[in-house]
C-alpha positions as CSV (number, residue, x, y, z in Angstrom):
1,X,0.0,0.0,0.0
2,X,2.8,2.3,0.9
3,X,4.1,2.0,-2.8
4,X,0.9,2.8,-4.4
5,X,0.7,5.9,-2.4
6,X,4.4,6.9,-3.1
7,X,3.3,6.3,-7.0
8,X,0.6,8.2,-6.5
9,X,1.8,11.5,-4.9
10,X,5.0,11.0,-8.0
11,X,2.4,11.0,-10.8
12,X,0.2,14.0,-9.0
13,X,3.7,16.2,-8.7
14,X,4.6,15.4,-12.4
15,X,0.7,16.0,-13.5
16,X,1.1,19.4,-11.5
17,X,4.4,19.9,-12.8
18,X,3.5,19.7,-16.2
19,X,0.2,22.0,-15.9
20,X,1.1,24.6,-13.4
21,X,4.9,25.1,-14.7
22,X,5.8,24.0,-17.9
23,X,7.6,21.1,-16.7
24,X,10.1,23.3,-15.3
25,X,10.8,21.1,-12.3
26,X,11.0,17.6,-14.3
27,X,13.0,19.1,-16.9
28,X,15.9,20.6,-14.0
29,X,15.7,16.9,-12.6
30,X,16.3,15.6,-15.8
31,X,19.3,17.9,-16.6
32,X,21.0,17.2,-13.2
33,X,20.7,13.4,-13.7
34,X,22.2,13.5,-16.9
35,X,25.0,15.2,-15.7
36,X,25.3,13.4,-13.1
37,X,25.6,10.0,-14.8
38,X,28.0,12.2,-16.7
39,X,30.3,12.0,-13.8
40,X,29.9,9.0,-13.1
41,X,30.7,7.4,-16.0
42,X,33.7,9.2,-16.2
């Protein structure tokens, strides 16, 4: 049960995300784990 509600409260940030911001939050979070694995890789 815990996991579906973890899933849930995800999807409903990312749903908010993309409607109240542009995606402005998911697309940082994207950027810095790209770079990231960047780093890592190196």
């Amino acid at each position: 049960m815990r996991y579906v509600i973890g899933v849930c409260l995800v999807t409903g940030f990312l749903v908010w995300d993309a409607a109240s911001n542009d995606g402005r939050f998911l697309g940082s979070t994207v950027r810095e784990l790209s770079r990231l694995a960047a780093m890592v890789r190196l």
